[in-house]
N, C-alpha and C positions, 0 to 999 in steps of 0.2 A: 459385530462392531466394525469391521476391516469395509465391510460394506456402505458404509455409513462415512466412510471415508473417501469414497469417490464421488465426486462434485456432483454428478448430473444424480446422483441419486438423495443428497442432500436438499440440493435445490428444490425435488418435487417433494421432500419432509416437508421443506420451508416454506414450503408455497401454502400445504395444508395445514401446517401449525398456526400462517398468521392468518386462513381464511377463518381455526377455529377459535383461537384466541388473541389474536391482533400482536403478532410476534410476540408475546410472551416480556410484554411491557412491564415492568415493577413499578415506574412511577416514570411521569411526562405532564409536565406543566409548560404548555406553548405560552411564551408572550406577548401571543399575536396572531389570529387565525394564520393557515395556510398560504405563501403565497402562489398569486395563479398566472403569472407572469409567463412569456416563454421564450425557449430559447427563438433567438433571433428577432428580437425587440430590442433591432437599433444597434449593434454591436461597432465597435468601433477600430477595424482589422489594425491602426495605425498604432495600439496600444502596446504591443509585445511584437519582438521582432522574433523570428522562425530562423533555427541554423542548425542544420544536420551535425550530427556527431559520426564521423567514420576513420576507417582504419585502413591507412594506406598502404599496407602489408598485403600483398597478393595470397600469401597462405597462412593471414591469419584467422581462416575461419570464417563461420556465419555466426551473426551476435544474437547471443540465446539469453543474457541479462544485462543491465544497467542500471547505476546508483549513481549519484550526483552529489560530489565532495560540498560543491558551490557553482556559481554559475562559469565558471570556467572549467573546471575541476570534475571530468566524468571517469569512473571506473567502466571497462565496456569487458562484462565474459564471453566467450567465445567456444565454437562448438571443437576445437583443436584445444581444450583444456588448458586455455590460457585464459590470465587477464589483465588487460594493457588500461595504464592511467595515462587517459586524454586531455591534452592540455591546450584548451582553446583559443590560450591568450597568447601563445606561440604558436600560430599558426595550425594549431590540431595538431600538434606533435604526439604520436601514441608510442607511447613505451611498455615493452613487455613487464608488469609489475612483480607477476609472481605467479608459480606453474600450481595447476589446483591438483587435486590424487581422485581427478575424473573429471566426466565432461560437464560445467559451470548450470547449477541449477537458476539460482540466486545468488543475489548479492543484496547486505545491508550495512548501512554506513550508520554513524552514531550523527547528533543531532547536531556535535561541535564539527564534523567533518576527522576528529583526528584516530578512527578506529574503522575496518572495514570488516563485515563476518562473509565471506564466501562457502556457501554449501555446491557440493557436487549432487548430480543424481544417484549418486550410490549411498548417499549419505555422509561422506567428507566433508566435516567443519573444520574450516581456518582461520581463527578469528587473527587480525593483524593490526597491531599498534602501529600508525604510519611514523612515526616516530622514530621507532623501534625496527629491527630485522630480524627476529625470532619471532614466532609467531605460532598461537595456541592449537594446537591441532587435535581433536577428538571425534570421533563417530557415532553419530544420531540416525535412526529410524526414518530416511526420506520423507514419511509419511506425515513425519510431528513439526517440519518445516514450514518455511524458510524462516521463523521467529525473526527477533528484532534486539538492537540494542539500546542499552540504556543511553541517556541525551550527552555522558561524558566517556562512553565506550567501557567503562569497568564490570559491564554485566551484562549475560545476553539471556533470553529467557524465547522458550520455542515447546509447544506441546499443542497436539491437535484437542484431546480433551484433559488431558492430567498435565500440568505446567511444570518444565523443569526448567533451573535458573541455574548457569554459568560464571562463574567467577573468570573473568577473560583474563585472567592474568595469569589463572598456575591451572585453568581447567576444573577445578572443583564445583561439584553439582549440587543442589539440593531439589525436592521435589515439594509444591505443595499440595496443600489439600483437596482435594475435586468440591467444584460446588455443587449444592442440589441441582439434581436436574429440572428446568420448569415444565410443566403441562405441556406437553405436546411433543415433549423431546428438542434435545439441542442439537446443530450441528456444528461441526468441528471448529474451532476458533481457527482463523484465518488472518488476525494480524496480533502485533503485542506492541505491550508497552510497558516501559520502566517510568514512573514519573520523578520530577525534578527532589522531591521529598521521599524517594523511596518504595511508593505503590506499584505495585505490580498487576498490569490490565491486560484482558484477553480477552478480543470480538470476534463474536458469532452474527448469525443473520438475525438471533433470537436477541441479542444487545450484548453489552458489555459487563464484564463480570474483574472484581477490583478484590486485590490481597492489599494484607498488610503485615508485610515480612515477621516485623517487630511483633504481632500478636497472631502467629501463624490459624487460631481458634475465630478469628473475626471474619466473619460472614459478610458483606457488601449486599444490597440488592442489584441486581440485574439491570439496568438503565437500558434501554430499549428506542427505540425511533417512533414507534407508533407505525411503523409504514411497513409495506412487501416486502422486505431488504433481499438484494440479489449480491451487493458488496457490501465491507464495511472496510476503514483503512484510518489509523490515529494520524494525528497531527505530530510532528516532531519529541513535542514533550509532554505524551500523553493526556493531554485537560481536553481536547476535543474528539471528536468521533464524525467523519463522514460517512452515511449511508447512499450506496444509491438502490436504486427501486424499479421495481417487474415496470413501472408504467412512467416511466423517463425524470421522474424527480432524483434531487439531491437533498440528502437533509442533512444538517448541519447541528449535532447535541453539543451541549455542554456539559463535561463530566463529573465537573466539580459541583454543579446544581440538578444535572438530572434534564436540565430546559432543552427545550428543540431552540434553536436562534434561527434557525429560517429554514423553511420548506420550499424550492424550487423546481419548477419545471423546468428540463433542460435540454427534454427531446421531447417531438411530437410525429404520430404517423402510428400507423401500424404495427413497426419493432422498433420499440421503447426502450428495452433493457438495459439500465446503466451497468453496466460490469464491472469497471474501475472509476473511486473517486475517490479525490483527496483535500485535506484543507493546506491552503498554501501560506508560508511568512507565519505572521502572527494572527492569523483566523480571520481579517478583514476581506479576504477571495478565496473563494474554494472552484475545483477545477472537477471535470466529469466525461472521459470517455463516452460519446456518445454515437446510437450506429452508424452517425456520417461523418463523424469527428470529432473533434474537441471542444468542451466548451469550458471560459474562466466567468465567474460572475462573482458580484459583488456580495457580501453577505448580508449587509447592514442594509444597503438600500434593494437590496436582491433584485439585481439590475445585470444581464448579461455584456460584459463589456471587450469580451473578443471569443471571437469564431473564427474556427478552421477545417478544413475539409482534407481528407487525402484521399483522391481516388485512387481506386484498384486496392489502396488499404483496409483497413481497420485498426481501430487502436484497442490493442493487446493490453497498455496499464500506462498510466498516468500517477507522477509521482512526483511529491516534492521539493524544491534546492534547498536544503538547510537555511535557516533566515534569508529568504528572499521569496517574492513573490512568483521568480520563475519557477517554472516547470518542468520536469522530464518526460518527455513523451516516447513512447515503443509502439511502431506500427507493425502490422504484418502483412503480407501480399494475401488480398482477398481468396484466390485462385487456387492458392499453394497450400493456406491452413485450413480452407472445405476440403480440400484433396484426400490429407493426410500425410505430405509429404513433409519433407524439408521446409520449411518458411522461410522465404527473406523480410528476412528484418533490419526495422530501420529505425535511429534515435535521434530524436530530436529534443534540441534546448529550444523551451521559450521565453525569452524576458522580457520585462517591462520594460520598454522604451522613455528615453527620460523625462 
């Protein structure tokens, strides 16, 4: 099982579970064939303005994670086991927030902005009420990370294939049931979600699998993309599901229906592979790491309506501002993560121009 948890071996399961069974779809109802649109049909660069997030600390580190309160409002972790809140609307003022118990894996913020869960590499969770200056401290399995919280920060829930759920207030755990595994084997869930009513979701490459607390016995079907998924990543308050795909699409389900809302091409070329994508605001743009850079499109008219490129980078994960259609971006130095080495890294806010 421990094998099965390292990504590059995952990814070649995934590849042959969805050449034998089409990822392991339970049900998908398109409203609309595929779209065959692509990236770079007319994009409009004047749409979103680009602004680095950094840290004018000479020994605060190199930035190993970022979450995004709002669009002023960045948490940035750092490889000196710190983590400083960025505040853009002053000038980029970055204040040391709070020291982590090891070096910053992840960071996840709640959907309201007012809860932040920092995990270390060693498996140090710190879940912090910003409100509040106590803050829940417990140790999880690195491996069953970086999970996610719920949309008002009162729950955090994080399990590679068995789901455990956090009460962020006093630390109390519960676990739930494991779902059947489908035909071809699953790999490890890789994002979560609390829904606004209480459900509990967890995506794989194979699709999405839904608890419900209240009747720990009820089984959900697996809602699935129909597509190669190489990422999957929820929307804020869990009802969507972004996919991106081995051959440069983004799709975009509905999880309350099961539907795809739109199939988009977002890269074209030889290396296609969406890594990270996300849906942004209220599901009207969804955004997708792409191997030359970033792309935001429309969802309804699946219409790409801003592109970006960052040479000598790549983008590491795209992520979205709580209620807003900006973006958080993480690039990494082309050069330095072929290497092996150290990465520099860099964060960028995008947002909509008025």
């Amino acid at each position: 099982m421990t094998g099965v948890r390292v990504r590059t071996i995952t990814l070649l399961l995934a590849c042959l579970a969805a050449i034998a069974v089409g990822i392991g779809v339970a049900r998908w109802q398109s409203d609309a064939p595929p779209a065959t649109g692509t990236a770079g049909g007319g994009p409009d660069d004047a749409r979103y303005t680009l602004a680095e997030v950094s840290l004018p600390e000479d020994d605060a580190g190199r930035i190993i994670a970022s979450a995004a309160l709002g669009e002023n409002l960045v948490l940035v972790g750092t490889s000196k086991e710190r983590v400083y809140y960025v505040d853009r609307a002053h000038g980029g003022v970055a204040k040391p927030m709070t020291a982590t118990l090891g070096q910053v894996r992840s960071i996840r913020v709640s959907a309201d902005g007012g809860t932040a869960a920092v995990l270390s590499q060693e498996g140090a969770l710190r879940i912090m009420n910003l409100s509040r200056e106590t803050p829940t401290d417990l140790t999880i399995d690195p491996l069953e990370g970086p999970g996610a919280l719920s949309p008002g920060g009162d729950l955090f829930v994080f399990g590679s294939f068995e789901l455990t759920v956090v009460d962020a207030a006093d630390g109390r755990t519960s676990t739930l049931p494991e779902k059947p595994v489908p035909d071809g084997g699953r790999s490890a869930y890789e994002d979560w979600a609390v829904t606004g009513d209480g459900l509990v979701r967890a995506a794989s490459l194979e699709g999405v699998d839904t608890w419900d607390p209240a009747d720990p016995d009820r089984a959900g079907e697996t809602i699935g993309c129909a597509c190669e998924a190489r990422s999957v990543r929820f929307n804020g308050d869990g009802s969507l599901a972004a996919f991106g795909t081995a051959d440069g699409h983004e799709v975009v389900v509905d999880l309350t229906t099961g539907r795809v809302l739109a199939d988009k091409t977002v890269a074209v070329g030889d290396f296609t592979i969406i890594w990270t994508a996300t849906v942004l605001g209220d599901g009207r743009r969804a955004a997708a790491g792409t191997p030359s850079g970033v792309a935001v499109w429309d969802v309804g008219a699946r219409r790409t309506v801003w592109e970006h490129t960052f040479p000598g980078y790549r983008v590491e994960e795209v992520g979205a501002v709580p209620n807003s259609d900006a973006l958080l971006i993480r690039t990494i130095a082309r050069k330095e993560s072929e290497g092996g080495g150290a990465a520099d890294s860099q964060v960028w806010i995008a947002t909509p121009a008025p």
